[in-house]
Structures are given as C-alpha cells and as structure tokens.
PAKOL-824922 format. One record per residue (C-alpha): residue in three letters; x, y, z. Coordinates in steps of 0.2 Angstrom, whole numbers, plus 5000, padded with zeros to 4 digits. Layout:
# residues N
ALAXYZ...
//
This chain:
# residues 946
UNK502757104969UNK501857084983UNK502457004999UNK502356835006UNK501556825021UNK502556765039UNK501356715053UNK502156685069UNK500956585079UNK501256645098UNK500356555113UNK499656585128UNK499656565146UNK497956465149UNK496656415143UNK494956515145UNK493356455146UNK492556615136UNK493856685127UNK495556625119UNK496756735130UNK497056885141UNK497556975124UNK496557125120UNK495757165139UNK496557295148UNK497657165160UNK499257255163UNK500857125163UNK502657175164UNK503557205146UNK505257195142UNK505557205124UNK507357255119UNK507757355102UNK507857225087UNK507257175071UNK505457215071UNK504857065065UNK505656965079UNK505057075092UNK503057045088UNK503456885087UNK504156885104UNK502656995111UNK501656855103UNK502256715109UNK502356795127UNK500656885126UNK499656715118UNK498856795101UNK499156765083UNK500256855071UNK500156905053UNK501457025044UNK502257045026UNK504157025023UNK504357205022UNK504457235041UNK505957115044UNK507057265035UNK506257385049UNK506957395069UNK506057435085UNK506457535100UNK505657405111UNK504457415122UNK504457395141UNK503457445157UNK501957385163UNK500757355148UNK499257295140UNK499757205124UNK498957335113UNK499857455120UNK501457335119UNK500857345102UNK501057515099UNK502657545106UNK503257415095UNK502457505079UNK502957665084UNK503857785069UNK503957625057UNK502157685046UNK501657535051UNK499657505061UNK498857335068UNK497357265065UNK496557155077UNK495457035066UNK494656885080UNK495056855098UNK496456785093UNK497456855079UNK498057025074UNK498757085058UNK500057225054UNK499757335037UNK500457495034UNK499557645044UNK498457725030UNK497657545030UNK497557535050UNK495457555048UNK494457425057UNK493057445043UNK494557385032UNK493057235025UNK493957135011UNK494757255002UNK495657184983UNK497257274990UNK497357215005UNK499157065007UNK498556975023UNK497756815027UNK496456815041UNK496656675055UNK494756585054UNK494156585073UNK493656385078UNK491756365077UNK491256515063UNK491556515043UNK491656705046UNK493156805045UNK492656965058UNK493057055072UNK492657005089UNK492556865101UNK491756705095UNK490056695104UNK490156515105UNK490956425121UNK492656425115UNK494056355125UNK495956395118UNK497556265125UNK498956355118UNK500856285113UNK501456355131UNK499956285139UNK500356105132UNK502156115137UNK501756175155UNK500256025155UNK501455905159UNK500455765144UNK501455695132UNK499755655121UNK498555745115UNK497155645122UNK498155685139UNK498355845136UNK496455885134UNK495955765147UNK496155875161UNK494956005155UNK493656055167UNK492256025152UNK492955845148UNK492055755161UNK492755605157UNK494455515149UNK494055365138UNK496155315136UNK497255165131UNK496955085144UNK496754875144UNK495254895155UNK494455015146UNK494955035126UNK494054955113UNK495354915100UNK496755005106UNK495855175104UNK495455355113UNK494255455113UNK493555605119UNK491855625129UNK491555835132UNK490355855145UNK489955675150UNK489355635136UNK489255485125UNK490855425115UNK490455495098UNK489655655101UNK491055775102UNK491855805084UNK493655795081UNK494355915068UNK496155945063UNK496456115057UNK494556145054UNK494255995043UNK493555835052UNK494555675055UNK494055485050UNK493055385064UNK494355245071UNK494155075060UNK494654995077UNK493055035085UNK491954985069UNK492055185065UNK490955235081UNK492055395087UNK493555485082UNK495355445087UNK496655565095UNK498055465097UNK498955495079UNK498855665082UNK500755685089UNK500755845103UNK502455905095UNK501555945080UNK500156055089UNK500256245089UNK498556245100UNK496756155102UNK495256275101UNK493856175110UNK491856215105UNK491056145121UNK489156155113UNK488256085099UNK489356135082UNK488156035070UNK487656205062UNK489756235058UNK490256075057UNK488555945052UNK488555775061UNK489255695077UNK489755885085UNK488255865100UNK489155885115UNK490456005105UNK492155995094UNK493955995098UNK494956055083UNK496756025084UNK497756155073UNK499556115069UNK500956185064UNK501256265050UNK502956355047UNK504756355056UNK506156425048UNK507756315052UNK508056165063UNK507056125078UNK507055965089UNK506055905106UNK506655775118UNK505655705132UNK505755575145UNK504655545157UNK504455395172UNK503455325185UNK504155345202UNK503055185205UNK503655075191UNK502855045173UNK502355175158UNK504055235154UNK503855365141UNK505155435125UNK504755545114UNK505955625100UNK505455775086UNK506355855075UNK505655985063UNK506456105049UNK505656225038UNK506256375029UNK505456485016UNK506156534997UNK505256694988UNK503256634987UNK503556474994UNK503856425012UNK503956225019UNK503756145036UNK504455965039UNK503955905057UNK504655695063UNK503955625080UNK504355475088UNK503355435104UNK503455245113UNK502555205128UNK503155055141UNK501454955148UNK500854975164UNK500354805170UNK499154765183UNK500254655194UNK501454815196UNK499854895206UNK499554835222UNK497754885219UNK497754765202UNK498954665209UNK497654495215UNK495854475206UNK495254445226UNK494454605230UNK493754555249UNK495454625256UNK494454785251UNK492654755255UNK492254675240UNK492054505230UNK493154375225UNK493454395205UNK494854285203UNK494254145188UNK493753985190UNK494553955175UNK496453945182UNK497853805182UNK497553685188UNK495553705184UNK494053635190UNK492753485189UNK490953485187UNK489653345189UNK488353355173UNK486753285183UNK486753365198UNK487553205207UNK489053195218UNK490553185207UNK491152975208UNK492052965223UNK491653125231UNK490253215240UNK490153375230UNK489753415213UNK491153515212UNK493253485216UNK494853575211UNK495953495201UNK497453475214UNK499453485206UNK500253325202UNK501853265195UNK502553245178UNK501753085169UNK500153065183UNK498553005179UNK497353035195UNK496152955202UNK494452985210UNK495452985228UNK496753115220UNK495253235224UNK494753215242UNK495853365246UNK494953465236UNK493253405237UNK492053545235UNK493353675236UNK493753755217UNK495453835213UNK495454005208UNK496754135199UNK496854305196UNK496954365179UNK496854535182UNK498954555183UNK499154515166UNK498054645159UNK498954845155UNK498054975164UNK499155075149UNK499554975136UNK501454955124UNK501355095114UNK502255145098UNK501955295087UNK502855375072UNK502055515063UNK502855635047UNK501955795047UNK502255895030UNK501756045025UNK501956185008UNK501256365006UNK501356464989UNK500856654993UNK500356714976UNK500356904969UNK498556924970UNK498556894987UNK498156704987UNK498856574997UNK498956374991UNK499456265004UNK499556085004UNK499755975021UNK500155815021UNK500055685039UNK500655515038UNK500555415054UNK500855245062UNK500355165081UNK500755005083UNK499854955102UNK500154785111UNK498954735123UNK499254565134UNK498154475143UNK497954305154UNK498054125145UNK496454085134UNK495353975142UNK493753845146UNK492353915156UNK490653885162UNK491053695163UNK489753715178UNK488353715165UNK489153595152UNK489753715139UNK491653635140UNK491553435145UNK492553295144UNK491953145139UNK492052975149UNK493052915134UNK494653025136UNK496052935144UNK496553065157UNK494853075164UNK494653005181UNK492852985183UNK492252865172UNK490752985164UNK490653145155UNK491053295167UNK491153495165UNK492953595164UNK493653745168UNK495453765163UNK496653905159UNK497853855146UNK499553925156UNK500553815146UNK500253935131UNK500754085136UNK499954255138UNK498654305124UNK499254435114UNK498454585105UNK499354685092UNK498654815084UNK499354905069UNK498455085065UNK499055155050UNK498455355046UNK498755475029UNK497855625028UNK498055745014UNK497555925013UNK497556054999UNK496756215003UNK496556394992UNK496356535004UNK496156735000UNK495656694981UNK494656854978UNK493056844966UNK492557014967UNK492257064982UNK492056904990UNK493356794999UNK493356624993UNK494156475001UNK494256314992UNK494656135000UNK494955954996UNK495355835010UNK495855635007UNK495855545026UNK496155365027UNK496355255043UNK496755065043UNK496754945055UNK497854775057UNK497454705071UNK498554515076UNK497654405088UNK499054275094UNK498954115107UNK497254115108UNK496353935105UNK495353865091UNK493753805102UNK493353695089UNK494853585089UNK494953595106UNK493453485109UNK493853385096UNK495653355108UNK494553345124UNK493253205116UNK495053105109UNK495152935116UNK496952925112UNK498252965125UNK499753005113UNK498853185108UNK497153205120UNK497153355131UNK497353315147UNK496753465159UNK496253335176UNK498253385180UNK499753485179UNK500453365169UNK501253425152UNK500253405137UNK500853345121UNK501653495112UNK501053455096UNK499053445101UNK499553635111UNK500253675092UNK498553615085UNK497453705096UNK498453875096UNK497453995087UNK498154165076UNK496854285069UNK497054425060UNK495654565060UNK495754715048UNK494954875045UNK494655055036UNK493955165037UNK493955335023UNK493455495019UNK493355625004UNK493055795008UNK492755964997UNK492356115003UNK491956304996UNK491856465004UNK491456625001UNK491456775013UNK491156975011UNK490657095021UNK489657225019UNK489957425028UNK488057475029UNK488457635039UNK489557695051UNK490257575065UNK488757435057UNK489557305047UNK488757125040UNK490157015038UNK489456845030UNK489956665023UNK489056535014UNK489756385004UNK489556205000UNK490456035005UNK490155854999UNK490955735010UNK491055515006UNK491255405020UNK491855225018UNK491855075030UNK492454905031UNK492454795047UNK492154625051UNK491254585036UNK490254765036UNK490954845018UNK489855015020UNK489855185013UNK488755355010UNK488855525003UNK488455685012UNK487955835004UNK487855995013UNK487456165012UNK487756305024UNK487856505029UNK488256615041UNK487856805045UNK488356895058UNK487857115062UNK489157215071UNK488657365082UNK489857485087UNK491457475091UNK492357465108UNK494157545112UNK494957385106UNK494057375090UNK492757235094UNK490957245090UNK489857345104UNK488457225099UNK488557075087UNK487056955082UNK487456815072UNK486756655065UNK487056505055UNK486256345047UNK486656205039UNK485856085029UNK486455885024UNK485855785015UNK486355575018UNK486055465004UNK485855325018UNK484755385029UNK483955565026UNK484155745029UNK484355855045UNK484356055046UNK485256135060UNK485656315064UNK486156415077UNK485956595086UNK487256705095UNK487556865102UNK488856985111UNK488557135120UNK489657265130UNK488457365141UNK489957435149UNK491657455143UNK492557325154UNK491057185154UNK490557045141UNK488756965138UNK488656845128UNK487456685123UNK487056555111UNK485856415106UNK486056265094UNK485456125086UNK486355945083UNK486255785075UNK487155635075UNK487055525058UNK486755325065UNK488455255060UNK488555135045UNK488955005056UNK487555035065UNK486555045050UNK487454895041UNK487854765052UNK487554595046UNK485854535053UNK486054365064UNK484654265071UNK484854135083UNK484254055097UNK484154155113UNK483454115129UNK481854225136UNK480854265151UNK479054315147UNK478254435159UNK476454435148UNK476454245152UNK476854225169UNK478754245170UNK478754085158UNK480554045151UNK480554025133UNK481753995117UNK481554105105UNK482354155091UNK483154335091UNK483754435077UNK485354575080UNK486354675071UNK486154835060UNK484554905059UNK484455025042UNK482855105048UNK483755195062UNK483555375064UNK484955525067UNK485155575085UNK484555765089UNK485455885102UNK485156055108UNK486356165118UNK486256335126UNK487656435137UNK487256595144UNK488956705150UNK489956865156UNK491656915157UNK492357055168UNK493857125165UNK494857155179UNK496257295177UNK496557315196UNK497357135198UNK497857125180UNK496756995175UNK494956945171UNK493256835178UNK492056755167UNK490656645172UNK489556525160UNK487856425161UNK487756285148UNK486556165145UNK486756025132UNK485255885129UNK485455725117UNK483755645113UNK483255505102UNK484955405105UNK485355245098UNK485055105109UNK485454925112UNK483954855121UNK484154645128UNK482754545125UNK482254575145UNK482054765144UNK481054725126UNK479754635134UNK479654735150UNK479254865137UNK478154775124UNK476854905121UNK478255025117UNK479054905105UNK477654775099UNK478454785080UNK479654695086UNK479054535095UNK477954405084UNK476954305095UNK475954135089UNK473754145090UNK473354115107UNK472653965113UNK471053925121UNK472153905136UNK473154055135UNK471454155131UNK470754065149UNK472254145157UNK472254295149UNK473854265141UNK474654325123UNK474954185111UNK476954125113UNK478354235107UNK479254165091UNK480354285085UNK481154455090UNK482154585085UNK483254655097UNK484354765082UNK484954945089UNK483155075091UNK483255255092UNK482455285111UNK483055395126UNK483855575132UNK485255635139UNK485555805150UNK486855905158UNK486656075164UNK487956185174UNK489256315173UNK490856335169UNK491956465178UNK493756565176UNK494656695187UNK496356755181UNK497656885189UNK499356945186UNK500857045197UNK502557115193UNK503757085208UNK505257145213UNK505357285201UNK504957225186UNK506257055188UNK504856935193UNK503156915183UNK501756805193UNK500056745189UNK498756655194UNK497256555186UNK495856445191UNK494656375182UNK493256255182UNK491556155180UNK490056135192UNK488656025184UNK486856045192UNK486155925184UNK486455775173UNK484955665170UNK484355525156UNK482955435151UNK483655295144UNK482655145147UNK480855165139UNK479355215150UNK480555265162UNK480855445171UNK482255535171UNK483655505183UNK484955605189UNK486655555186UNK487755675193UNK488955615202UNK488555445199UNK489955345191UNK489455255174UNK490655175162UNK489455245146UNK489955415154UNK489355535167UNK489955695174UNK490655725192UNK489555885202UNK491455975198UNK493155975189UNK494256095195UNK495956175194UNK497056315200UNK498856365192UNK500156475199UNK501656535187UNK503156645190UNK504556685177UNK506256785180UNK506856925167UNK508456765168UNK507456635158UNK506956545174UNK505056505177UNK503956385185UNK502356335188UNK501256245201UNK499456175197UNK498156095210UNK496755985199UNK495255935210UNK493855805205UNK492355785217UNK491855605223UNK490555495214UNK489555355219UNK490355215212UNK489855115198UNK488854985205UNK487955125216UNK488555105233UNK490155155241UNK490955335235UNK492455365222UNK493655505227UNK493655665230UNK495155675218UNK496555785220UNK498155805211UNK499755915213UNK500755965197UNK502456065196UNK503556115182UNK505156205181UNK505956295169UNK507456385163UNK507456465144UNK509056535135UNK508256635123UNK509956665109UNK510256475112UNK511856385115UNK512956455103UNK513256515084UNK512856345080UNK511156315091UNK510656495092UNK508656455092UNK507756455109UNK508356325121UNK507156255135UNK507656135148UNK505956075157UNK505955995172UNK504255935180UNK502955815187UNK501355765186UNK500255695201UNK501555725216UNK500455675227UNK500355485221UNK498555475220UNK497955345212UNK496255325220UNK495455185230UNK494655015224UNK493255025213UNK491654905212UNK491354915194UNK490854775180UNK492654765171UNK493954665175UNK494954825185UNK494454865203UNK494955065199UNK493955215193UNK494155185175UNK493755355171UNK494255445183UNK495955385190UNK497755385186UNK498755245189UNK500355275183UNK500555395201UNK501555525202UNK502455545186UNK503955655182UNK504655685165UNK506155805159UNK506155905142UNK507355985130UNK506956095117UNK507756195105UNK506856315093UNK505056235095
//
C-alpha cells in the first residue's frame, strides 16, 4: 500500500516581486530546530523558511536530531534528513518534496513509481524545476497575518503593482462590489482565479470584473500574483495579469481565528470568527473551514472632511443640493416669481398646518436653500459575510489524488444614502401646477425637494456564491501525468431598493387639486402619511451570473541528455458562461486549446535549470464573438552562480462581456450639437445599448529582470522593467465626441439629403439618427519597474532574528489614447477615477523575532502625489506607518489547546493619514482611490493552530 501524501504548506516572510521567497538562495538565517518527530520538524522549517512541503506518511515514524546554527534552508534541509535514507527534491520555487535517497535525482521526470504530488507553479501548466519566468509575486499566510487586512481585497491592495483599490466604498462601488486593478489598469483586466481555476464575473456589476469579497482571508494559505498578460495560461480578461488565490487545503484537528479591529477615529468596526477542523483517516483526508466576518459603516458625517457637502472651506465649490428641505422654487418663463423680484426663492420653515403666501417668501428672495448630502453616504459600507469552505482528498494506490472542494458564501451589504428627491425644477422637469392647493403663486412653478420625511434611501444587497471543484491529479497514462477538472461557480445577486419614490405617482400627487392627499413641498409642513405611503417606492433587482468549467492536462518530460530536459504540457478546457441582469439573459461557450514547452539547461547547485526557454499558446474559440490566439515566450539564465536573468513577452485578449454584447438596444430622443452645421442644436434620435459587432480587446506585456543574491547580508536584490499595453478597448463614446469624430465613425450618424440651402453653405444634410452603442477604439500603456532588496541578521547570539525588506514600483510612463484622433497622453501621476498609476508605490518592513515566541514588525508604505482628478491642485504624497506585535506559544496552552497559540496585537495607519480634500466628480471630496479614511486603525488577533 503506498502512502498518503501530508503536505504541509509553510509561508513566507514577504512577498517578492521576482521570486516566491528567499528559499533556495544562499541567504543565511538563524535555525533552531530541536530533536522531534521528523515530520513536524520540516513542517516547522517550512513554515518558518516560506516554501511548500510534500512527504509520505512513512516519515512521521522517523526522529531528527534537529538542526541549528546559521543556515541556508537547504542546508537546514539536510541536517533535518540526515541518517534517516531519506533526500529532497526541490520541484518549483516554491515546493520541495522528500522521497527516499536512491530516488533523491533531480532528472527524477515522472517516473510510475514515484508517490508524490507536484505543487503547480501560478502562471505555467508545467510541472518543472526552476523559478517561473513570469513576474510572479507570492503573499504568503505569515505575510497576510503581519498585513494587518482583514479582506483579501485589502490584503492585496497594498501591493506596489496594484496601482489602484476599487473597494466598498459608497463613493466608489458599483453594486456593493471590489475589484482589482494591477497596474492601473482598467477594472476587468486583471483575472481572478481560485486555486488555479477562474471565478464568476460579479452579477452586481452586470458581470464586468471579478469579485474578491467572498473570498474569506482565513481561508487563504497564499495569493501568487502574475502581474503580466496571462491570456496564453489562462485565456480571456488576464491583460494586466492574474491574482490566484489558493486556499486551504488540509488541517488535522481544531483550529479557530478571532479578530477585532477599530477606528481610533470612530466608524468601521471590524469582527471576524473562524473555526476550522480537519483530520485524515487511511486514504482519505478532510478540511472543514467557518468565517464569519461583519463590518460597521463608516459614514460621511463621522469625517470632518465628508462631514458638510460645502467644499469652499477647502478651496473648492459648494456641492451641497438644491434639492434639500425645505426646497426651492422656480419661475417657468423666465419672469420674476408673483410677488418677488427673482426667478428663484427658498422655500423658508413654517409651522404645522401653514399654507404660505407669495410675502412668506421675501426673506428668501433669490437666495436658495441648500443641504448636504454627502453625510449620509458610507465611505465603507455595513458589511456581513459568512462563507463554509469544504474540502475531501482520496490518495489512491496508483499514485492518484481525487480531491473535491466545495465554497459556499453569503455578503449581505447595506448602503445608505440621503432622502430621494425632485430636481432640476430650474428647467421644469419637476413642477407644480397652479391647481395644487398648497401652491402660493397662482401658476405652474419648478421644484426642488428632498423628501426628509421618508427617511434615508436604503440599498441592500444580498450576494450569494457556491462554487464546486472536483479535480484528478497524478493519474498516470503511461508516461504522461494527466490532471482532469470540473468546476461549477454560480454567483447571485438580490439587490433591495427601499424608500425611494415612484416618480410617476408623485406627479400624479404634485398636479392633485385636493388638499386632503396633494403633496405639499412649498413648506415644512407634514404631509398626509397616506399620499408619503403612496409614493414610497420598494424595488427589487436580481442577478447571476454562471460558469461551467472542464479542464484536461497532460504533462511528461522528456531527459534528452545529460542535465537537458523538456518538460511539457498540453490539454484542453471548454468553459459556458451565463448571465442575467436587468433584463439581459445571456450566455456563450468557450472552447480552448493550449500547450506549453519549456528546455532546461544545466543545472545550478540548487538544482534549478542553468538555462530555461520556454513557451506557450493558447487558442479559444467564442461561439459569440470569434476566436483569438495568444502565446507567450520566456527565459531564465544564471551567467553566474549567485545572479538571475530572466524575461518574458505575452499576448492578451479580453472577450467584450455579454453585456456589452447583449444589452437591450434603446432609441430615444437626445439632444445634439452639430459641429458640421455650424454648432446647430438638434434633436435626434440616439440609439444605446449592446453592440454585438464589438471586438475582443488585445494587450501585450514584457518585463525584463535580475536577481542578485546576496549572502554577505543574508538577503537578495532584484530589479524588473515591465511594460504592459491594452489596445482596441471598448468604449462608450457621447454623441459630442461622435460628431467631433464623424469621419472616424460615419457608420454611425444618418444624416437627411442636403438641401439647396445646406449645399450654399456648404453644410451636410441634418442628423437623424445615431448610434452611440459601446465601439472598440483606444490604447492604454504603462511602463516602469518594479524593485526588491531583502536582508537578514542574527543578534545577540542567536536569541534575536532581524530582517529587513523593501520593495516597490516606479512607472515611467502611463499614456492613453482614448478619445479618437487624438495623441497619446501621459497619465502618470494624474488621478483618474477609470484608473491611473501614481510615478511610485513603495514600502519598507522591518521584523525581529525572539527564540521566546515574541516578534514584531514595523512597515512604512509610501504613495507619491498626483494631480488631482479634475487636473489642478496635487493629492498626497501618501505615507503610512504600520506595527504589529506578536507573541507565539508554540506547544499551546495546555493538553487540551496544545496547537500553536498566537496573540496579535497591531495597527494599521499610525500616523492618521487620511489625506487631503479632493476635487473630483463624485459625490466624496477624498482620493477615492488612493486614501484611507478609516485613519489609523488597530485590531487584536488570537489564533490557535491556524
């Protein structure tokens, strides 16, 4: 009977920007493994030196002598092997296997025999030796614990490569939802995966981008992060790269997490409980993980900044709202309102049971009231998430592994905001007639009125999420390794719209003659409960979307002399997509092809290829819109034992979205202005919604890079030039920018013969129609490079380990070409709510641990400043402080609790910085993507055996 296998997954202690951890260079750190079991000792070196492990059963009847002194991990390695018969074998940059000594060769391949299961690298099919050549970038478990973000979309928010944070905030979500935007670039061009297989678009967003937010960060063992084109691995939407979140997959015993974490400044309150428990009987081994996570709001009116819509206090405008309480009345005809000199009057306060008069007015004659909105609104929204992770592993005699995983998940979001509301009564689109009772004018005037006596609107939105996973890995068909897949992911949306107003019945109210139920909005008189009842609107919005996903692959690897090797892979997927939304019921069917090949050279002291070429391509075929080939080309090269080249180029696509695609198609009147005729102002009729002819956006990216290792200060440099370009994005263009570009787009304007007159003035006939549906038109850009140093010291013999990290991301160059006939302009450093990428992202980490269980860290996260959104004033420079202690009792608390026991102490932001007032076009003066207004935050954790 062969053995099942145990895989301890270890973290590590950052994240590198080329490489997954300081694992296999020559960086010395201090070791002090005692004699034990020698299956909890290479899980202890693995969890303290960041790498995966893999081992049969057999070695938990085997003891070690330890290892200690200042060591390299292979060499911890060794002195944990050494006199047990038993070797390692170090498969990818980030896993190692442990096989009995006389199987301990590197050119091992895929031999029948052979008991272990490879750990796939993010961003490759492959299962070889080596570092990926593709910009990967690994947040281990101990990396998220000392992050100090209880969410994942926190957690990789403050990478140097994501330029941007598109969170749940009021200001900035679109239906409750997150996203994330590597690079700068564009929501929905960065891929979200979860253990290698891709996730459902959010229904909330009319399935536009992925979703974080159900993801619960207990759940994660680490998140590898591809920050390049990935179409060739991965096929659509991976332009600007892919984040793929792998989970946990095996516990033996109880485990639980318990977090709170608070505002010094008031608001976003945060609780989160996990408990876990998993265990393992013969062949079969199970994994049960519960998370609870709720989120108090953070309203605007606990900011100061939020606190009043009347920005001049800071330079600004006044945006509080003409549509307030009491409101404001409008003449119709440009004449004096009756009795009054001005057009325009507030309604002024009056007393239970009033009706006013003209003269009720003089006070406020030409003066409006005004009310801001904005303290209503969450800069984080009431949040509630549950989520049941289950997962199953069968280890078979012939070496096969079935595994089954199954994610159930439920975010209920509340999002508040001011009183519904009349508006642009200053151009008639709300009046009241002459014929309603409480009007004191005697003739039809405009209204603006905020309908306090209703309450807040309210916005609940109810995201439900099951995803299921069945996997074969390690099924051997000769002498090829074949992995088979089948994936189910379903994502629905209730979203509850509550005390709003039915617009329809509210005129029918306003134009009443009867004073027993008419609105009355001249005064802050009650209105009849029963006509508030009426008007009181409840909608209810749903949404899904849904995914079916099966996937074959088969690798080998060929030996074609010695030290050359040609490892390879090449399978097959068929994916359907299904979408509902707002009427839109949508689907397709995506076929694919793909392979991969990759020639090793040599071998270094380590066991990593001296040279490796490799490439892969991909082929899929939409039955919506047409086929796109990608590939991609890589290599790695040590021209000296201690120094890394390495370098890739890709190709992307991005499939138009079905709701893009599939929209229903409106035509309605629209008002114009005709350059062609003079600046004549027109109606015309325009025609929006999905355009089926649209094309799939392309992308390239290349990074150039090196990594030095470092053994004088125990650590490593590595250094990386990217570019990444998006071209033939879909656009929405306004009628304006159509007809400023008619030549570009003449399909899409119908214009009437012209007549003799127009043919005298050299004028086109009149527009009668256009179509300003979503086009394929513009580029995107950024270049720039990404950086790492890392370095480690033992202290105060051997009692205190330190270490130190700093990473980053400057970009040169950030242009787009996004209106037609226009040049490329730089955006770098130039705040835009669509995305943009600050000049550089930055941060520093400094950690010390004690031999007693104590350790802390200190980190310092910089942002450069940006112009702000509307293109003057400057945003920033950003920078925060972050701290974290903690102590760790390794043999727990007791017979009873004697798994790991952490107490975490730490907080985020201790600095306060929030940031400074922001001219932008939402309703929030802050830097929506950028900022943190929560301030400094601090949070307390106690774990036990996660």
């Amino acid at each position: 009977m062969r053995s099942s296998l145990a895989i301890a997954i270890a973290c590590v202690s950052f994240a590198g920007t080329t490489f997954a951890a300081d694992s296999w260079t020559e960086a010395r750190r201090p070791t002090n493994i005692v004699a034990q079991d020698l299956g909890a000792a290479l899980q202890a070196l693995a969890k303290e030196r960041g790498f995966q492990i893999a081992y049969g059963d057999e070695l938990s009847k085997l003891k070690t002598k330890g290892a200690s002194g200042e060591l390299t991990s292979v060499e911890a390695l060794a002195q944990l092997l050494r006199g047990t018969g038993f070797t390692y074998v170090i498969l990818n940059e980030g896993g190692v296997s442990i096989v009995p000594m006389e199987r301990g060769s590197r050119r091992e391949g895929l031999d029948p025999d052979r008991d272990i299961m490879e750990v796939v690298v993010t961003g490759t099919h492959l299962r070889k030796q080596g570092e990926p050549t593709s910009m990967l970038t690994t947040i281990s478990r101990s990396d998220i614990d000392r992050n100090g973000g209880a969410t994942v979309l926190e957690v990789i928010s403050r990478l140097s490569q994501a330029s941007v944070t598109n969170d749940e905030s009021g200001a900035m979500s679109a239906g409750a939802s997150s996203t994330i935007q590597l690079r700068g670039m564009p929501t929905g061009t960065t891929l979200l995966l979860i253990n290698g297989h891709r996730v459902s678009a959010s229904p909330a967003v009319a399935g536009l981008y992925n979703d974080p937010s159900m993801i619960p960060a207990a759940a994660v063992e680490r998140i590898e992060i591809i920050s390049g084109t990935a179409s060739a691995i991965y096929g659509s939407d991976a332009m600007a790269g892919a984040v793929n979140i792998i989970l946990r997959d095996s516990l033996d015993g109880i485990a639980a997490d318990l977090r709170y974490g608070d505002s010094s400044e008031g608001g976003a309150a945060e609780r989160r409980a996990s408990l876990s428990y998993g265990g393992s009987a013969g062949a079969v081994s199970w994994m049960l993980i519960g998370d609870a996570f709720h989120r108090d709001p953070l309203l605007g009116s606990e900011r100061a900044l939020t606190s009043d819509s009347d920005y001049r206090r800071f330079g600004g405008l006044d945006r509080r709202s003409t549509s307030s309480y009491p409101g404001n009345v409008y003449s119709l005809d440009g004449t004096a309102l009756p009795g009054l000199t001005s057009t325009r009057a507030g309604i002024p306060s009056s007393a239970a049971g009033t009706v006013l008069t003209p003269a009720d007015f003089a006070a406020t004659d030409g003066v409006l009231n005004r009310e801001s909105v904005i303290s209503a609104y969450p800069l984080l929204t009431q949040t509630n998430r549950n989520t049941l992770l289950a997962t199953g592993k069968l280890s078979l005699d012939s070496g096969a592994i079935v595994s089954a995983q199954v994610l159930l998940g439920e975010n209920e979001v509340f999002m508040p905001a001011a009183p519904d509301s009349l508006f642009s009564g200053s151009v008639g689109y709300f009046t009241v007639p002459a014929t309603n009772p409480f009007n004191p004018f005697g003739e039809a005037v405009g209204v603006d009125y905020r309908f306090n006596e209703l309450g807040n609107r309210e916005d609940h939105y109810e995201t439900k999420y099951t995803r299921a996973l069945l996997a074969g890995d390690n099924i051997r068909l000769g002498r090829f390794d074949v992995s088979v897949s089948g994936l189910w992911d379903r994502s629905r949306v209730n979203t509850q719209l509550d005390n709003y107003i039915d617009y329809a019945l509210v005129r029918q109210y306003l134009n009443s003659s009867d004073p027993a139920v008419a609105l009355n909005v001249f005064s802050t008189s009650p209105n009849n409960p029963a006509t508030l009842a009426a008007i009181r609107s409840h909608r209810t919005i749903e949404g899904e979307t849904k995914s079916m996903q099966g996937t074959a692959v088969a690798r080998t690897e060929f030996a074609l002399a010695e030290a050359v090797s040609l490892p390879m892979a090449f399978g097959v997927e068929h994916r359907t997509e299904d979408l509902e939304y707002y009427g839109v019921v949508a689907d397709r069917a995506v076929t694919s092809g793909f392979a991969e090949l990759a020639l090793e050279l040599g071998s270094t002291r380590l066991g990593a290829p001296l040279v490796e070429l490799n490439t892969a391509a991909r082929y899929d075929d939409h039955d919506d819109f047409g086929s796109s080939f990608t590939y991609r080309f890589g290599a790695s090269w040590y021209p000296w034992d201690r120094v890394r080249l390495h370098s890739n180029y890709g190709t992307a696509f991005r499939a138009p979205s079905l709701y893009y695609l599939f929209a229903p198609r409106l035509t309605q009147t629209t008002t114009a202005v005709d350059p062609a005729r003079g600046g004549e102002v027109i109606s015309v009729m325009g025609t929006s919604g999905g355009n089926p002819y649209l094309d799939a956006e392309k992308g390239t990216s290349f990074d150039l890079g090196v990594t030095l290792d470092l053994p004088a200060i125990n650590g490593a440099v590595s250094v990386n030039a990217f570019r990444v370009s998006i071209d033939n994005t879909v656009q929405f263009f306004s009628s304006a920018t159509l007809l400023e570009n008619e030549s570009l787009f003449a399909e899409r304007i119908v214009r009437a013969a012209p007549t003799p007159a127009d043919v005298a003035l050299g004028y086109p006939g009149r527009i009668l129609s256009m179509d300003t549906t979503r086009v394929n038109f513009g580029e995107l850009t950024s270049e720039g490079l990404d950086f790492q140093a890392t370095a480690g010291a033992k202290l105060f013999s051997d009692s205190l380990n330190g270490s130190l990290i700093v990473n980053g991301t400057y970009v040169d160059k950030y242009e787009s070409a996004l209106i037609p006939g226009a040049t490329a302009t730089s955006r770098a450093g130039r705040a835009n709510l669509s995305g943009f990428a600050p000049r550089m992202r930055a941060s520093a980490t400094a950690m010390l641990g004690h031999i007693s269980g104590l350790s802390g860290s200190l980190t310092y996260r910089y942002v450069s400043s940006s112009i702000d959104y509307a293109g003057t004033g400057r945003l920033g420079p950003y920078q925060w402080l972050d701290g974290q202690i903690t102590w760790t009792k390794a043999d727990g608390l007791g017979p009873l609790l004697s798994r790991e026991f952490k107490v975490t102490l730490g907080a985020t932001n201790l600095t306060n910085e929030i940031g400074g007032y922001s001219n932008n076009t939402s309703i929030a003066p802050y830097d929506l993507l950028q900022a943190d207004m929560r301030g400094r935050f601090w949070y307390v954790n106690l774990s036990l055996g996660m």
